[in-house]
C-alpha positions as CSV (number, residue, x, y, z in Angstrom):
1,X,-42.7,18.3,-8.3
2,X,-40.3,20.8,-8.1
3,X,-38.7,22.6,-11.2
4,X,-35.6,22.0,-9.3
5,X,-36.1,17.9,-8.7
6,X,-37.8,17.6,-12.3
7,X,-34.5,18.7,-14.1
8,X,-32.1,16.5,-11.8
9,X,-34.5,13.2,-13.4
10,X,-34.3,15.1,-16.8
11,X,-38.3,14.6,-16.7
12,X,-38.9,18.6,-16.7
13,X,-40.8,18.2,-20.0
14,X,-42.8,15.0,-19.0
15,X,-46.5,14.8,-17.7
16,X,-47.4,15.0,-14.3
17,X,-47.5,12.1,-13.5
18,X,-44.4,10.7,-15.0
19,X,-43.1,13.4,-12.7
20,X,-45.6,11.8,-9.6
21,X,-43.7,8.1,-10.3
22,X,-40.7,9.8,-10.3
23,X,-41.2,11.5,-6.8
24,X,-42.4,8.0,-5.2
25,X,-39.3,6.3,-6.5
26,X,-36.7,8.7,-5.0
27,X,-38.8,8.6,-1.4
28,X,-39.0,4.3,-1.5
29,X,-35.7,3.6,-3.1
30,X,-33.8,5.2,-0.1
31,X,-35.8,3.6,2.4
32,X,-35.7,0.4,0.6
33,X,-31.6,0.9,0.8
34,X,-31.8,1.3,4.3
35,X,-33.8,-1.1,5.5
36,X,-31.6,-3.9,3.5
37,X,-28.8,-2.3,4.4
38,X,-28.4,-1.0,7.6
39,X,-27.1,-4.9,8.7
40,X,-25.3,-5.8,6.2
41,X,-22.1,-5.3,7.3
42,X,-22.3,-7.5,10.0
43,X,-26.0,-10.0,9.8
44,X,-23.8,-12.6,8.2
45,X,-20.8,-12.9,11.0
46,X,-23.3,-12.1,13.5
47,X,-25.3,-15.7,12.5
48,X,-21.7,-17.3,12.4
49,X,-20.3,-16.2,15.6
50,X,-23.4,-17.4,17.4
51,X,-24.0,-20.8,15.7
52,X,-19.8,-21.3,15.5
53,X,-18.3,-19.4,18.4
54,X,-15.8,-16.5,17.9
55,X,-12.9,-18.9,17.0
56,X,-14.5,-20.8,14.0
57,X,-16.9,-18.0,12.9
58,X,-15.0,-17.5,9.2
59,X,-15.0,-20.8,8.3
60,X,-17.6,-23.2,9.8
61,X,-19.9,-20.2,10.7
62,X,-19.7,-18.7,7.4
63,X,-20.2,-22.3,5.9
64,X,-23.4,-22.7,8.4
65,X,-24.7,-19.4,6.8
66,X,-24.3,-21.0,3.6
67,X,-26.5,-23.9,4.0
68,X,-28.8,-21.5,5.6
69,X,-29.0,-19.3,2.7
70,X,-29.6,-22.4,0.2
71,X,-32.1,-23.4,2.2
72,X,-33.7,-19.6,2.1
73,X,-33.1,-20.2,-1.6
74,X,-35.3,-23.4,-1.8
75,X,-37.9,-21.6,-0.6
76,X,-37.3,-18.9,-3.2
77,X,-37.0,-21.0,-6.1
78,X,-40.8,-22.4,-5.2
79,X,-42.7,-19.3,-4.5
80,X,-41.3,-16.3,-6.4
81,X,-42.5,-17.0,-9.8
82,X,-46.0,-17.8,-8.7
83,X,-46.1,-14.4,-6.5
84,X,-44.8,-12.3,-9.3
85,X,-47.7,-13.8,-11.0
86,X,-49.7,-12.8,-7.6
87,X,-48.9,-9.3,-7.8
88,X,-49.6,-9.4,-11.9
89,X,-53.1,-10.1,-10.9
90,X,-54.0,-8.4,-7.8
91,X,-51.2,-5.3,-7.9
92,X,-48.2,-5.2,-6.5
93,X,-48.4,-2.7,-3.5
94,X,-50.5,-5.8,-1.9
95,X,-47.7,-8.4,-2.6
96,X,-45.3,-5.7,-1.5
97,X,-47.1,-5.2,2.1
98,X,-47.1,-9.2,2.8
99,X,-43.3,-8.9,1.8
100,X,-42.5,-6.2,4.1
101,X,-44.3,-8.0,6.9
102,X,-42.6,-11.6,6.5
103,X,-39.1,-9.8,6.2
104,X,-40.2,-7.0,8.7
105,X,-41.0,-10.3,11.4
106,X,-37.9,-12.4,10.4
107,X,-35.3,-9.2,11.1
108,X,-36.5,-8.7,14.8
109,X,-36.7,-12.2,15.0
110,X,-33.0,-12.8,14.3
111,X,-31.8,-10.1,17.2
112,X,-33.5,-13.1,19.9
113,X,-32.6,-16.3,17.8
114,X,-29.4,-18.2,19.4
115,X,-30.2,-21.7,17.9
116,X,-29.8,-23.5,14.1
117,X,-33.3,-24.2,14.3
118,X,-34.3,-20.5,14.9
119,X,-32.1,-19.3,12.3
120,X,-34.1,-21.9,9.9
121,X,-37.4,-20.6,10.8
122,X,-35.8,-17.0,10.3
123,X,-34.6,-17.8,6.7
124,X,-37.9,-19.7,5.5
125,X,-39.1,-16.5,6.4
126,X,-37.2,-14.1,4.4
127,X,-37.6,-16.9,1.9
128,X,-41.1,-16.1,1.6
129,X,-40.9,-12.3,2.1
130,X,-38.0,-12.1,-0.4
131,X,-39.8,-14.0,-2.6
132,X,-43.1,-11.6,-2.8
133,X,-40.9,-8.5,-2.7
134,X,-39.1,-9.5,-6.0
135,X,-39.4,-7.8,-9.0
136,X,-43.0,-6.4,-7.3
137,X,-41.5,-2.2,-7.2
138,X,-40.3,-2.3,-10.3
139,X,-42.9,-4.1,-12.1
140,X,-45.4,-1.5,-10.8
141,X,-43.2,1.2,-11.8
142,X,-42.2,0.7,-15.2
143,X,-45.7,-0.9,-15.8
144,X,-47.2,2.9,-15.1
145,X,-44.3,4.3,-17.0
146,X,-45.1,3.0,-20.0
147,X,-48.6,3.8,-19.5
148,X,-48.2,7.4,-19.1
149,X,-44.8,8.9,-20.4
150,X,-43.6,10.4,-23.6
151,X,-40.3,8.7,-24.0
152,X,-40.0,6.7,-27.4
153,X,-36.9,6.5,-27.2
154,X,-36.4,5.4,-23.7
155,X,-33.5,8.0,-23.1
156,X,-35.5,9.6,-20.2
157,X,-36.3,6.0,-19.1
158,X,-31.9,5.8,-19.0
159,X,-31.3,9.3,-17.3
160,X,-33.9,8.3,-14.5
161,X,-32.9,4.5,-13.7
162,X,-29.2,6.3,-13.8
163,X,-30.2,8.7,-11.0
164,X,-32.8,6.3,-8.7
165,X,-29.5,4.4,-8.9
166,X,-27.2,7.0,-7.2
167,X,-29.9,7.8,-4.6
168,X,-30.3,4.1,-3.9
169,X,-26.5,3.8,-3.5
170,X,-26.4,7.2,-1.3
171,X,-28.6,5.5,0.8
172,X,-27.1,2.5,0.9
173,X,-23.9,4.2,1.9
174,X,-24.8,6.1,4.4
175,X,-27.0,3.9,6.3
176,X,-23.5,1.8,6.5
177,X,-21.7,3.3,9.1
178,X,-24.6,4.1,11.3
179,X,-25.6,0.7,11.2
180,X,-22.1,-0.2,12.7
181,X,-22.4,2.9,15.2
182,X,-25.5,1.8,16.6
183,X,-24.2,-2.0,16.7
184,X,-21.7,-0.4,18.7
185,X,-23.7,1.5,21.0
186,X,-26.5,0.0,21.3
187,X,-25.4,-3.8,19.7
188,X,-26.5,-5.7,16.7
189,X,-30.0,-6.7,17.9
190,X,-30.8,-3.2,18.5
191,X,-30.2,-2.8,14.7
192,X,-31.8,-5.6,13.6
193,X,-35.2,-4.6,15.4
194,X,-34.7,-1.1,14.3
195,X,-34.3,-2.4,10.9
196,X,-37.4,-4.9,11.1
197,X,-39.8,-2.1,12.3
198,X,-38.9,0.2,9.0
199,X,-39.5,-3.0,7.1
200,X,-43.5,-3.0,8.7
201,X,-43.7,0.8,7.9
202,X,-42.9,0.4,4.6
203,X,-45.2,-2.6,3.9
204,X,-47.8,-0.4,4.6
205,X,-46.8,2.8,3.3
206,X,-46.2,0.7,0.0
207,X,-50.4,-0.3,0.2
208,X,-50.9,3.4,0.9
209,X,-49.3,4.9,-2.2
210,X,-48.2,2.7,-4.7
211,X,-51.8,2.7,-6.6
212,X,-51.8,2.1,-10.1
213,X,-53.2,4.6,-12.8
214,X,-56.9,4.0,-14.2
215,X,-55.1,2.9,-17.8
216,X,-53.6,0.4,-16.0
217,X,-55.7,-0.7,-13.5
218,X,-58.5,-1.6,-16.3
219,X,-55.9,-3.7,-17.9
220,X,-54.9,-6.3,-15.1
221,X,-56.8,-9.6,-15.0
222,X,-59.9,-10.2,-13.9
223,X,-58.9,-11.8,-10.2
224,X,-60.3,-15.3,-11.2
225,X,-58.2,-17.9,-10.6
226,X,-58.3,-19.0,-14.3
227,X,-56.8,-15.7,-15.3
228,X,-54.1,-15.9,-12.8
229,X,-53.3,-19.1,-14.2
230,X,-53.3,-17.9,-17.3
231,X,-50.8,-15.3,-16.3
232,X,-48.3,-17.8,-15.3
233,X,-48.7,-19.7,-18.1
234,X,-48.1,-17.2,-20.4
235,X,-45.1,-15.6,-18.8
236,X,-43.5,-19.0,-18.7
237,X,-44.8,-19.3,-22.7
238,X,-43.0,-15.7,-23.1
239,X,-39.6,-16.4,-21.7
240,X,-38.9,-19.7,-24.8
241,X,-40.8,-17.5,-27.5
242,X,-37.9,-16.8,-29.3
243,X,-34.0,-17.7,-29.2
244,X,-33.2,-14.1,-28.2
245,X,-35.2,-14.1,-25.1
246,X,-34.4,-17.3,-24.1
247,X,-30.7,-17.0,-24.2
248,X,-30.7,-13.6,-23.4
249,X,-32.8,-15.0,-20.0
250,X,-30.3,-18.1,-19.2
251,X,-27.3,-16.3,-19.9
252,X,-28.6,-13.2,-17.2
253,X,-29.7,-15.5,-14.2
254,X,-26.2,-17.9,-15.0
255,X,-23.9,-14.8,-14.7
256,X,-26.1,-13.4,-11.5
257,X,-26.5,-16.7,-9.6
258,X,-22.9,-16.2,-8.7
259,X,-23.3,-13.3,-6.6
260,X,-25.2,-15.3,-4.0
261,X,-21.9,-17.6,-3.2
262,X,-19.6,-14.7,-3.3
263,X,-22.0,-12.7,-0.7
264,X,-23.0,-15.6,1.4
265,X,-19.3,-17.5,1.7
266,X,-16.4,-15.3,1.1
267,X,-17.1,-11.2,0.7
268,X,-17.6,-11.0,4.2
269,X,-14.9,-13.6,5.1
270,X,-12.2,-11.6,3.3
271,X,-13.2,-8.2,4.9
272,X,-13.0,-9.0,8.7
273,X,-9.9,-11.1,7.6
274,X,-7.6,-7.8,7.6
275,X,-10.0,-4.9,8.9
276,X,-11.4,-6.9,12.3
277,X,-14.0,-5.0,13.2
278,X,-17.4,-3.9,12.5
279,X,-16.9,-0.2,12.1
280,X,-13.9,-0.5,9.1
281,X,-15.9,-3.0,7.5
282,X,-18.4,-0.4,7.6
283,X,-16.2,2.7,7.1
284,X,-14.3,0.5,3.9
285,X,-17.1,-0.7,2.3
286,X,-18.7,3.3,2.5
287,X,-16.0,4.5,0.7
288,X,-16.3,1.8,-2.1
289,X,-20.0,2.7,-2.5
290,X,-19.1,6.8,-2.6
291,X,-17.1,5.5,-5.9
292,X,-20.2,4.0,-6.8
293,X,-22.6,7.0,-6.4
294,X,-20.6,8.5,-9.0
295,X,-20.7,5.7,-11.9
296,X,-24.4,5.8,-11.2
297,X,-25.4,8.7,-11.7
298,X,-23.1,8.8,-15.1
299,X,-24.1,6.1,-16.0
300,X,-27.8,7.2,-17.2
301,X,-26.5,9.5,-19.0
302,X,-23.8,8.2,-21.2
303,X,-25.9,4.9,-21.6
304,X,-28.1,6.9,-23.4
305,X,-26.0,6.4,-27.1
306,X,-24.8,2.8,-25.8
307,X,-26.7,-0.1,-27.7
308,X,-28.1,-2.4,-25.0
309,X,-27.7,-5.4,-27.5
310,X,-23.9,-4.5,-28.0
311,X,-22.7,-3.8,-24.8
312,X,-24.2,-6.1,-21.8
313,X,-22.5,-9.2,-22.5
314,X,-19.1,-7.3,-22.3
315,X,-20.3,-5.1,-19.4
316,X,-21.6,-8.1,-17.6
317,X,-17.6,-10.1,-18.2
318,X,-16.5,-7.0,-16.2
319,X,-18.6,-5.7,-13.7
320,X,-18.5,-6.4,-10.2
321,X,-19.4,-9.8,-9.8
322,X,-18.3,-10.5,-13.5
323,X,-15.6,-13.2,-14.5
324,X,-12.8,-10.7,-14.2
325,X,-14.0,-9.6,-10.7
326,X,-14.0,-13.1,-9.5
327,X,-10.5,-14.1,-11.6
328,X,-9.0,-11.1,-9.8
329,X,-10.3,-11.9,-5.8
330,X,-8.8,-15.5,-6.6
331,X,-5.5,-14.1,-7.4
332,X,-5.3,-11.8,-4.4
333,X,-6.2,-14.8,-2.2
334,X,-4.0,-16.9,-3.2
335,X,-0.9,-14.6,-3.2
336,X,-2.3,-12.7,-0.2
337,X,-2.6,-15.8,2.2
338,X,-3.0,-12.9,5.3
339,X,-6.2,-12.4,4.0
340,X,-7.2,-16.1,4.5
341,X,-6.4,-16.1,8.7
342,X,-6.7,-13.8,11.7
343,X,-3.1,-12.2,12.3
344,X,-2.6,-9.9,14.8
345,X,-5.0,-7.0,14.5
346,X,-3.5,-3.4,13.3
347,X,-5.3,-0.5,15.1
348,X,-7.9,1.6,13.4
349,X,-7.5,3.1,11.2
350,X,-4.0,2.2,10.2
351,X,-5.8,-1.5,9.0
352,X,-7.0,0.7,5.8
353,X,-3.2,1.2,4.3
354,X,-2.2,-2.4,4.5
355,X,-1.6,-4.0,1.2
356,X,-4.6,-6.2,0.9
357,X,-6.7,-3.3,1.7
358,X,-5.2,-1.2,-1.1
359,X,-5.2,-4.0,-3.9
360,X,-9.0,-5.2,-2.6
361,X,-10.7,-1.7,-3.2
362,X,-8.7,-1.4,-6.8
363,X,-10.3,-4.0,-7.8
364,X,-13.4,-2.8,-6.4
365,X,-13.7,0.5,-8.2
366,X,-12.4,-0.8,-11.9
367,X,-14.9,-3.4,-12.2
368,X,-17.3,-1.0,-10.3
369,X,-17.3,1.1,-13.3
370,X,-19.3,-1.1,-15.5
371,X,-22.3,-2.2,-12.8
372,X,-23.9,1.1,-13.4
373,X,-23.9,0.8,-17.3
374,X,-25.0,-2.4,-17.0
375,X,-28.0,-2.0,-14.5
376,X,-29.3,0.7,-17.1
377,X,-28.7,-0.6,-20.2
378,X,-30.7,-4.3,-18.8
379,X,-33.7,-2.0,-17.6
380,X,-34.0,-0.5,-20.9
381,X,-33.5,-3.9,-22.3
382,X,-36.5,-5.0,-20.3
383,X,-38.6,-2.3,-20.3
384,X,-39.8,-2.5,-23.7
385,X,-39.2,-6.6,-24.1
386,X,-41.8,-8.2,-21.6
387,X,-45.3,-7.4,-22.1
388,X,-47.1,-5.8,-19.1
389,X,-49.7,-8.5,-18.7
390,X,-46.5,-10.6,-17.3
391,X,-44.3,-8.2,-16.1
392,X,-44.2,-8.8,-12.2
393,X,-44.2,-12.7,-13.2
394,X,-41.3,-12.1,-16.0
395,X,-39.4,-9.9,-13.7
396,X,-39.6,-12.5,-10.5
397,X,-38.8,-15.6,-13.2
398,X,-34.8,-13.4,-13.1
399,X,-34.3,-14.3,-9.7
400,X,-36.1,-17.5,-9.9
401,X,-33.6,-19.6,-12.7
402,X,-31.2,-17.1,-10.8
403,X,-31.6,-19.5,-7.8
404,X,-32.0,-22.8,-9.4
405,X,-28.2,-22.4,-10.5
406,X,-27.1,-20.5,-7.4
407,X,-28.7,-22.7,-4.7
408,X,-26.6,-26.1,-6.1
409,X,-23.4,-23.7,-6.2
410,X,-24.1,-22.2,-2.6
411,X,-24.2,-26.1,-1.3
412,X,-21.6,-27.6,-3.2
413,X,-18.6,-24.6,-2.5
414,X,-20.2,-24.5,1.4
415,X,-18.8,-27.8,2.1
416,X,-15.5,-27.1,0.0
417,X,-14.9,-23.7,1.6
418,X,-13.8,-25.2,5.0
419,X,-11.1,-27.4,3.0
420,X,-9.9,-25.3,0.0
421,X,-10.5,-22.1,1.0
422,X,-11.9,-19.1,-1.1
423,X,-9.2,-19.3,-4.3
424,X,-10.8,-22.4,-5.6
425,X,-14.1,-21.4,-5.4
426,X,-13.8,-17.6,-6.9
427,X,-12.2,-19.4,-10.1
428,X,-14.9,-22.0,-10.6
429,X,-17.5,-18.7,-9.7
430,X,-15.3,-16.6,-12.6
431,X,-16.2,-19.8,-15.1
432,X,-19.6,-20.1,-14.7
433,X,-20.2,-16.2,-14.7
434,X,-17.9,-16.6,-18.2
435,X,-20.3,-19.0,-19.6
436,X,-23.2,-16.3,-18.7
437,X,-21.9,-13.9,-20.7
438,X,-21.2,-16.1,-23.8
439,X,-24.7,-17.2,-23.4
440,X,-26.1,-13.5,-23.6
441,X,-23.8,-12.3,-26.5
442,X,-25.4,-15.9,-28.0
443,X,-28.8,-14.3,-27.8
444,X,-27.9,-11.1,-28.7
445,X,-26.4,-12.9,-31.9
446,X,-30.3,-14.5,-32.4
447,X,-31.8,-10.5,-32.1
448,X,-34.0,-9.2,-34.9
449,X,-31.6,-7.8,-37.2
450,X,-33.0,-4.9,-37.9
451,X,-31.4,-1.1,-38.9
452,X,-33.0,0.8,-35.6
453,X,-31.6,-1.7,-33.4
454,X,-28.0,-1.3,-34.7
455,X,-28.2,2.3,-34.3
456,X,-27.5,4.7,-31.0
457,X,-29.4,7.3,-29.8
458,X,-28.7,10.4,-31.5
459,X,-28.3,14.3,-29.5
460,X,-31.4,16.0,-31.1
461,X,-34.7,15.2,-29.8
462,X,-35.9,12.0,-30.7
463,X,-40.1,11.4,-31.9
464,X,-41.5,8.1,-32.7
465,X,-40.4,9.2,-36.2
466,X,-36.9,9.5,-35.6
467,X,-36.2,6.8,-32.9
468,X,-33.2,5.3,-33.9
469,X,-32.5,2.7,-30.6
470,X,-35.8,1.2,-30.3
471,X,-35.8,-3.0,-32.0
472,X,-38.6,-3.8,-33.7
473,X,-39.1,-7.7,-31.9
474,X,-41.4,-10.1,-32.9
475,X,-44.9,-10.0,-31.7
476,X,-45.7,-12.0,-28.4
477,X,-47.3,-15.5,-28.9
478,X,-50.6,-15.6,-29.3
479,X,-52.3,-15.8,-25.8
480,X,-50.0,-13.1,-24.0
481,X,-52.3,-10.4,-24.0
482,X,-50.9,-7.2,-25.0
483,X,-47.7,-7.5,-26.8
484,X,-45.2,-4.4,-26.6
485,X,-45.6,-2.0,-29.3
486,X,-44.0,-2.9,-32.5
487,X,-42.3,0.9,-32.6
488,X,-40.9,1.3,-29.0
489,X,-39.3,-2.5,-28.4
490,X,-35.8,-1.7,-27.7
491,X,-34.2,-5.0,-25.7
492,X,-32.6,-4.0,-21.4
493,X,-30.7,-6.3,-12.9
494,X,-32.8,-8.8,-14.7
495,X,-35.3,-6.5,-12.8
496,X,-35.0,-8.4,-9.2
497,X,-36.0,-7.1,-6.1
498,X,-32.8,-8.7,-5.0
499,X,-30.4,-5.3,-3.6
500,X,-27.5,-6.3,-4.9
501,X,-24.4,-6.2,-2.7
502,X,-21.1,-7.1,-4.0
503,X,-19.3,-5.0,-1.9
């Protein structure tokens, strides 16, 4: 690894192969970003338009989608935690390769697909690939982390999740506007076949690289099927070990479940409502994500002397996708009822200076600000909380509660959305994703009280001796394996597979 590289991650003083994990995470995360979002702009109103017609696309279309992705959910909620516990006990670049393949098959499959019954087959499908693929990358990566680095205090840990962040959202951004370009030239199917051959490429470039080191490859299971039950049961024994983690766990998946509504049923609705057309969706929602780049990347760095236990219940009320992002979209549809129909279309680009444009990507940005923070300071949170014997299990069981509350919400405001519109709906989102929050600041409340947990990391260099961030948790129940290490347990996006896209 370049000098160069290793001083952009801040992991110049690290072992080698800290330095090797580090290199494999900045060439996957991109490609991960593109090959999830290279459609996204347009996969959505693309399943509308052909299931409802161009004339009823943003209503019954998007509401169509909706019942689709509940029933993608479903299929979810049944297998995600068992193949986290899958890739606990065989490794995880296996249960990425079947993900790859299943999500690989169900993109190209979409570019043919004209029917509701197609469409079903094609979100079973991502179902299953979607569940395999979550939590599985970063499982194997902090799992290896931990094995190998010298970072007590887990600010490295924050610098590097702050930067694989930016490059992640780089990526994303840029593979935005292609993705409209080539829908343009080319159309969407093109993309979506282009997009479901990366997804094969990676599944096996994943089996290729993404070994684990001998420390701990000796430590997973023994692949009986009595140990893989064991691992199950012990994650699920984990997650109500203690008040803290289990309000701390309810309170993250009820704040996140809401995200699946707002991207399913209304972000892409209010787009094409005033921009129209593919390419300023695209060209819009790249210049959010530039704004984005740059909380990342700051993020990791000035998370570094933020308490993880103090500050993500506020930063989860304010984020993107937080109460006051929803409280604030519900406003602007309800005074902004343009937003709500198809006017008469302005030209491109003059659709960017109209007001709803303007107010929409304010609110972007501020709330923006605080998904960076957030993402980093839960990572660290979870880094050091979940015990490595469970991680891929503990890490898929985020998304799993995550879609027992969202799939009855994405049912329920489906059949609404035709009949109330969006304003309803975004304030009912803002007071679930409130309670959320309350919930984590309740299990924060429950945390070991203890004087290294109240403290923030300090400028000199920090030793095992001085670490002043790391809690000091209770030991795992008996029958979890190895428990996290008494002196580097400091409490941190959920670790899902999920790509979050708010915007």
């Amino acid at each position: 690894m370049s000098d160069r590289l290793a001083r952009f991650f801040g992991v110049q003083d690290q072992p080698k192969r800290v330095k090797s994990l580090v290199r494999k995470s900045a060439l996957f995360n991109p490609l991960f970003a593109v090959t999830f979002m290279m459609s996204s702009t347009f996969l959505a109103v693309h399943i509308a338009e052909v299931l409802a017609g161009p004339a009823y696309y943003l209503t019954l279309g998007l509401a169509l989608v909706g019942n689709l992705a509940f029933v993608q959910s479903i299929v979810q909620l049944v297998l995600d935690y068992p193949t986290g516990g899958l890739g606990d006990w065989v490794g995880q670049r296996w249960i990425l390769l079947t993900a790859f393949l299943c999500i690989g098959a169900a993109s190209i499959y979409t570019a043919f697909a004209t029917t509701l019954l197609e469409f079903l087959f094609i979100y079973v499908l991502q179902g299953i690939g979607f569940a395999q693929l979550s939590g599985a990358f970063g499982a194997w990566w902090d799992t290896n982390y931990r094995a190998v680095a010298d970072d007590p205090d887990r600010s490295v840990y924050s610098v590097i999740m702050g930067k694989v962040g930016m490059i992640f959202q780089i990526a994303s951004t840029l593979s935005l506007i292609p993705g409209a370009i080539l829908a343009d030239l080319i159309s969407r199917q093109g993309v979506f076949v282009l997009q479901g051959g990366l997804a094969l490429f990676l599944g096996f470039a994943c089996l290729a690289l993404l070994r684990d080191y001998p420390e701990v490859a000796e430590n997973r299971p023994r692949r009986s099927l009595r140990e893989y039950y064991g691992v199950l049961r012990d994650g699920l024994k984990y997650s109500v070990s203690s008040k803290f983690v289990f309000f701390f766990l309810i309170g993250t998946v009820l704040a996140m479940s809401t995200i699946s509504v707002w991207a399913n049923l209304i972000l892409f609705g209010i787009y094409y409502s005033f921009l129209y057309e593919d390419k300023a969706v695209a060209l819009f929602r790249t210049l959010l994500y530039i704004v984005g780049i740059i909380s990342l990347e700051r993020a990791g760095v000035w998370t570094r002397k933020l308490n993880p236990a103090r500050w993500i219940a506020f930063f989860a009320f304010l984020q993107s996708g937080g109460a006051v992002f929803y409280f604030a979209f519900a406003f602007i549809t309800a005074t902004l009822p343009s937003l709500l129909v198809n006017g008469v279309a302005v030209p491109f680009p003059w659709m960017f200076f109209q007001l709803p444009a303007l107010i929409v990507c304010l609110t972007f940005v501020f709330t923006g600000i605080f998904d960076g923070a957030l993402s980093v300071l839960q990572q660290r949170l979870v880094l050091d909380l979940i015990p490595d014997r469970s991680r891929n299990s503990l890490y898929s069981l985020f998304p799993t509660l995550t879609l027992i509350f969202a799939a009855p919400q994405l049912i329920f405001f489906s059949g609404i959305l035709p009949i109330f519109g969006p304003s309803p709906i975004l304030i009912g989102l803002s007071l679930i994703s409130t309670s959320g929050c309350l919930l984590i600041a309740l299990g924060m409340y429950f945390r070991p009280k203890t004087k290294k947990l109240e403290e923030p990391v300090k400028e000199e260099a920090l030793t095992p001796e001085t670490d002043s961030t790391q809690a000091e948790l209770e030991p795992a129940p008996e029958g979890l394996g190895e428990p996290p290490p008494e002196e580097a347990l400091e409490p941190p996006e959920e670790r899902t597979s999920e790509v979050k896209d708010n915007k």
